[in-house]
Every structure is written in C-alpha cells, then in structure tokens.
matplotlib code that plots the C-alpha trace (Angstrom):
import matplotlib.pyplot as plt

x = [74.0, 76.7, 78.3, 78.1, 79.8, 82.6, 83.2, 83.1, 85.8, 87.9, 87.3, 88.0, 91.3, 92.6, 92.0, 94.0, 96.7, 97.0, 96.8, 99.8, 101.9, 101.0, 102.8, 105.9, 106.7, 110.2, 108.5, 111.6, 109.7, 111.5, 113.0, 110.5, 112.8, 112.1, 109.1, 106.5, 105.0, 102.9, 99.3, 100.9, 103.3, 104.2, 105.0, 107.5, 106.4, 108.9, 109.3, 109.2, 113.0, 114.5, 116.9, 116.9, 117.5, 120.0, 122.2, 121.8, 123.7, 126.2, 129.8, 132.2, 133.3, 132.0, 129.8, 128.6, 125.3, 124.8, 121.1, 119.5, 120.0, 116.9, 115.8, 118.3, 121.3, 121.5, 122.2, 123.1, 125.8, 125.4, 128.4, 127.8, 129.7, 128.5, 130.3, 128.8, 125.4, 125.0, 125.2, 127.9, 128.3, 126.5, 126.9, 124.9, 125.6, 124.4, 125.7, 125.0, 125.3, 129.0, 129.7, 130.2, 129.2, 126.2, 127.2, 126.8, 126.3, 123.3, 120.2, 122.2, 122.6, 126.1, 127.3, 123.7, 120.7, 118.5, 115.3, 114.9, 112.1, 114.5, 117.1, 115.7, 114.2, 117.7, 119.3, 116.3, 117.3, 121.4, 119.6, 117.5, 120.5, 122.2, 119.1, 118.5, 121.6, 121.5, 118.2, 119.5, 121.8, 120.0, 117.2, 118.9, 116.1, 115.7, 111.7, 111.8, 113.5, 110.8, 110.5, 110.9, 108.2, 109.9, 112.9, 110.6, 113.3, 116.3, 114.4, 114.0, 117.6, 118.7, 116.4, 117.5, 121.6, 120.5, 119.1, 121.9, 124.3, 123.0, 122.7, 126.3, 127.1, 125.7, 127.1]
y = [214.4, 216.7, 213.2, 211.8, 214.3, 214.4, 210.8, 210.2, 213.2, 211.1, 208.0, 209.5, 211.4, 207.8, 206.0, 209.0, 208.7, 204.7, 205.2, 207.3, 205.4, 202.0, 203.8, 205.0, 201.0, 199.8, 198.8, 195.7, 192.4, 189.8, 187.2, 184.7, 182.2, 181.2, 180.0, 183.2, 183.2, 186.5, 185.4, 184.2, 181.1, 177.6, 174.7, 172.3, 168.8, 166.2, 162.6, 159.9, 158.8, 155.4, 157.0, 154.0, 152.2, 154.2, 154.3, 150.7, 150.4, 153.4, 152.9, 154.9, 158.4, 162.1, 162.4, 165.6, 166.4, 169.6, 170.7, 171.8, 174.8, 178.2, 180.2, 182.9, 180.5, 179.8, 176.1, 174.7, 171.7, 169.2, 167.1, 164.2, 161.9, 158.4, 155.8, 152.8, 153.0, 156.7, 160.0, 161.1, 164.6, 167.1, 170.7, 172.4, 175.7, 177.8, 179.4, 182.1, 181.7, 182.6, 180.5, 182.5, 181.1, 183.0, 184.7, 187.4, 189.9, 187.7, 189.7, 192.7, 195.7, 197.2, 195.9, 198.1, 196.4, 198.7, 196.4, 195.1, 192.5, 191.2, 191.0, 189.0, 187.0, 186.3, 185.6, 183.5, 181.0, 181.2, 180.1, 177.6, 176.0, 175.1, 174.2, 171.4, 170.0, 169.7, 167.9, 165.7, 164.6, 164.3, 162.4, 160.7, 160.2, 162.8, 162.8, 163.9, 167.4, 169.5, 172.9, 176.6, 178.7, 181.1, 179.2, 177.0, 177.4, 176.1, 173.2, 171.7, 172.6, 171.1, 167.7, 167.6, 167.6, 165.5, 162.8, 163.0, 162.7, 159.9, 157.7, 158.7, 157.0, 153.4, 153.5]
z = [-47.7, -46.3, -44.9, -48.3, -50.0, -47.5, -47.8, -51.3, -51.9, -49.3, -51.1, -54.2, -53.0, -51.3, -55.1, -56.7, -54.4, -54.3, -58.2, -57.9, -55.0, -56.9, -60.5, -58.9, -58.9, -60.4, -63.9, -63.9, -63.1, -60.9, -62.5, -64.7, -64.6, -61.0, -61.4, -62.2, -64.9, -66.3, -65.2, -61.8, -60.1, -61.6, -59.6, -61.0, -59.9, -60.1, -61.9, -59.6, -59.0, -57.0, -55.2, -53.1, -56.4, -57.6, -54.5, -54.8, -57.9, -57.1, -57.2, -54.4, -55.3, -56.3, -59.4, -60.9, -62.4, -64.8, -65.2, -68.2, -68.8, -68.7, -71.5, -70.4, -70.4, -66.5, -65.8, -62.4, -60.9, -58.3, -56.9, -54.9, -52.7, -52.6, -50.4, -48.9, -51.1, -48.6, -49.9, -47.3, -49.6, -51.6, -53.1, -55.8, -57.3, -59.7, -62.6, -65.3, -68.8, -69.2, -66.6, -63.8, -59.9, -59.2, -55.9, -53.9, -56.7, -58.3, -59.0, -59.0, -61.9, -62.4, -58.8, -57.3, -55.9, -58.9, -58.4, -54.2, -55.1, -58.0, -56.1, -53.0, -55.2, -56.8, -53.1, -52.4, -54.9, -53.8, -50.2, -51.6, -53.6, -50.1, -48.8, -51.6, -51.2, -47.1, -47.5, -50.3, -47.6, -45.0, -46.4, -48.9, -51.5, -54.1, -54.2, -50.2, -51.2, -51.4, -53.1, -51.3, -52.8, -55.1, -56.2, -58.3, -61.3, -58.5, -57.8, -60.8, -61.8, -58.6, -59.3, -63.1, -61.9, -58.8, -60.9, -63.7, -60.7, -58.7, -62.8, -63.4, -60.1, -60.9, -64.3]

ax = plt.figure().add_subplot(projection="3d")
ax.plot(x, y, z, "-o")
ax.set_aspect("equal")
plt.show()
C-alpha cells in the first residue's frame, strides 16, 4: 500500500508538471497555409497533366507561370526555359502579398525568429520551392514532382504556375 501511495504522488506530480511544460508553449500556430489544417495535415493531390504533350506543342523561349494566390495573399512564379521540346531551365519563387520575394526573413516577426516551429516551417517551403523546380527539370514531366511533407501549400502553388507556364509555351 506504502508502494502505491508513493507511486501514484509520482504519477500525479509528472501530469502536473507535463501540464505545465506543455502550457508554456508559443500559443502562435505555424502557418495554415502550408497545408495544416486545425484537425490535422492536407494533401494536395494533383490534376493529371501531359507534360509530354505540352512540351510537344511548346515554342522556344522562357515562359512564366503565376499561381493562384492563398487566403493571405501569398501567390508564387515559375519561369521556364523550353528549347528543343526540353525544359533546359526552371526557377520558382515565392512571394507575399505585397509583392515582396519571400527570402531569408520569411516566417520571421519584426526581423526575430518569435515562433521556431513557424519559422522552420516557413524555410521549409523556401527549400522546397528550389527543390520543385530542380525536379521539374530533371524529370521533365510535371506529375513526377512530388510533394515534401510540410510544404503542401508550395506544391500546389508550384503545380498551378507550372502548368500555367508550360500552356503559355504551346500557345
């Protein structure tokens, strides 16, 4: 009984004090707009798109592609370079609502990292906007890019300006 006692008021002092550790949390969420959602992730899944198609048709030279843009404004830009039916070229950026290259400084409050999980989560989608574009590249078919977990929001920015871009090209 002595045991029980003992073990219970340890139990019971380890719930108090995860209740408190757990509270002490930055109360500012990480940014909804890359794919969380309140009762947990999303996954964008892409149309089905003839790259093969498209490149077919594509004239020589650099097209741009501007996504739609996110409930906060934030819209994203892809420019390709086609020559000889092959993407030889691609960069995608994004960009916030007033226009500004998100950069460096994305995900940040004041010039200050305020919120770390925010912030990464921010950087994660610069990363994954390079990423996009070298596999664009590489494979050259816009349904073989696939998707970094946590940069859900990127992705389908990237596939909407992809898509925009590569029509634009075989007009």
């Amino acid at each position: 009984m002595k045991n029980l006692k003992k073990y219970g008021a340890a139990a019971a002092a380890g719930l108090v004090a995860a209740t408190l550790i757990g509270g002490c949390g930055d109360t500012k969420e990480a940014p909804a707009s890359e794919g969380s959602t309140k009762s947990g992730l999303t996954q964008y899944k892409p149309p089905k798109v003839d790259t093969k198609g498209l490149l077919s048709k594509a004239k020589d030279g650099t097209f741009e592609g501007k996504s739609a843009a996110n409930g906060e404004g934030e819209y994203s830009i892809i420019s390709i370079t086609v020559k000889d039916h092959k993407i030889t070229a691609a960069t995608f950026d994004g960009f916030l609502k007033d226009g500004k290259r998100k950069g460096e400084d994305y995900g940040k409050t004041n010039g200050k990292i305020e919120n770390k999980v925010y912030y990464n989560k921010a950087q994660l989608a610069l990363k994954a906007n390079k990423t996009y574009a070298e596999a664009l590249l590489q494979k050259q078919e816009l349904n073989k890019v696939d998707g970094i977990s946590g940069a859900t929001l990127s992705y389908k920015q990237f596939f909407d300006a992809a898509q925009r871009a590569l029509e634009e090209a075989g007009k």
